[in-house]
C-alpha positions as CSV (number, residue, x, y, z in Angstrom):
1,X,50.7,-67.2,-109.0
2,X,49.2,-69.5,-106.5
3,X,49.8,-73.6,-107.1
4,X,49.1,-76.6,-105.2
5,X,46.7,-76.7,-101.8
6,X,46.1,-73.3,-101.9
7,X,44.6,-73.4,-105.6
8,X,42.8,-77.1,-104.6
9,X,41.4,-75.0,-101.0
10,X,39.9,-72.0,-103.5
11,X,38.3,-74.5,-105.5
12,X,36.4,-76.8,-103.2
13,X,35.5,-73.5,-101.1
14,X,33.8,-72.4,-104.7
15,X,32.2,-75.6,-104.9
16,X,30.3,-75.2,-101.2
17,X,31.4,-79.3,-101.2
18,X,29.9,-81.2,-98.1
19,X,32.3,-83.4,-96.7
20,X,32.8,-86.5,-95.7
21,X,33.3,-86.8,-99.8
22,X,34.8,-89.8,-101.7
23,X,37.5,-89.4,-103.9
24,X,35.2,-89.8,-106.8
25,X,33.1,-87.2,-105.7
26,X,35.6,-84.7,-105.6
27,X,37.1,-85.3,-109.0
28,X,33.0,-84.9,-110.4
29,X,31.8,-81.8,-108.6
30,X,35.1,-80.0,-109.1
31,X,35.2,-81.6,-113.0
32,X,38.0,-83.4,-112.8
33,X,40.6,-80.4,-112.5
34,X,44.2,-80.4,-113.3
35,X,45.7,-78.5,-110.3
36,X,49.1,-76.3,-111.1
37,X,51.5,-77.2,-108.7
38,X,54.6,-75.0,-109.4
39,X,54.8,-71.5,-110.8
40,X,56.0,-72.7,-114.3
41,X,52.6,-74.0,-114.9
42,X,53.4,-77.5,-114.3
43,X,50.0,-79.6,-113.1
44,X,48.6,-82.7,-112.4
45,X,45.1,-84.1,-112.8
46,X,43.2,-84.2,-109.5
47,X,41.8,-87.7,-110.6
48,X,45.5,-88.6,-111.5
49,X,46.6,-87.3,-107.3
50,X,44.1,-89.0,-106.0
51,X,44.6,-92.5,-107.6
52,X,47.9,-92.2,-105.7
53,X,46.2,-91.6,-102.2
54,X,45.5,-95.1,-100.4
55,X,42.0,-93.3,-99.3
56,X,39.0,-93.3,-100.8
57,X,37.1,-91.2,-98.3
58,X,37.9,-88.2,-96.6
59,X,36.2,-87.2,-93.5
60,X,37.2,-83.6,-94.0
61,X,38.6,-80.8,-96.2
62,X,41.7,-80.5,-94.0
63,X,42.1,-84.5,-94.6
64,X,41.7,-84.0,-98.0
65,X,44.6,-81.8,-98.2
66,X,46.6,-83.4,-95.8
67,X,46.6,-86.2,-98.1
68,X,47.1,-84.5,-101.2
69,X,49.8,-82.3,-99.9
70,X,52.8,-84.9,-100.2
71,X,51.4,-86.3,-103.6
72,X,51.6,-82.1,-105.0
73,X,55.0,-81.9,-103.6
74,X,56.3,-85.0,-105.2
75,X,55.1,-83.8,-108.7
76,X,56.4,-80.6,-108.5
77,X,59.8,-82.1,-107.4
78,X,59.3,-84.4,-110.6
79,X,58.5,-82.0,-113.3
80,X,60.9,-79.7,-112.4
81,X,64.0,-81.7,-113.3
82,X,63.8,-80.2,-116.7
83,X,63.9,-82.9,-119.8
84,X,63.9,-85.9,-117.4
85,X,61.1,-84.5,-115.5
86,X,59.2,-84.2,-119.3
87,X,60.2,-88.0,-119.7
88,X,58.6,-89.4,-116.3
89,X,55.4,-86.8,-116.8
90,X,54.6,-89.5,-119.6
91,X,54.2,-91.7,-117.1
92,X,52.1,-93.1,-114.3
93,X,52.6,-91.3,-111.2
């Protein structure tokens, strides 16, 4: 099961985006996805990652997911705490 960047990379290489793209953008031609980011089926909203990216525009696909890489990384470490990580997916991220 693939999760994170690689499932974000197969979906903007579907959607033939142009880049440079603004946040907004993304989140419309790709339909505002929810991106799994651990093999449990955990995910986030890609509208939801990007609200936590100080960018609004990226230049590039790979600036895209450089950006979004960390923000992935800290949800999966998150939700994977078990009934605490259930507790703080309520909340903002």
């Amino acid at each position: 099961m693939e999760f994170g960047i690689p499932v974000l990379t197969k979906r903007l290489d579907d959607a033939e985006i142009q880049f440079p793209a603004t946040a907004d953008e993304l989140v419309e031609v790709l339909e505002a996805p929810s991106i799994p980011v651990d093999a449990s089926g955990n995910s986030i909203q890609l509208s939801a990652a990007m609200s936590t990216i100080d960018m609004n525009e990226f230049e590039s696909e790979q600036d895209l997911l450089n950006h979004l890489h960390p923000v992935f990384e800290e949800h999966r470490e998150r939700v994977s705490t078990g009934l605490l990580g259930s507790i703080l997916d309520f909340l903002p991220v």
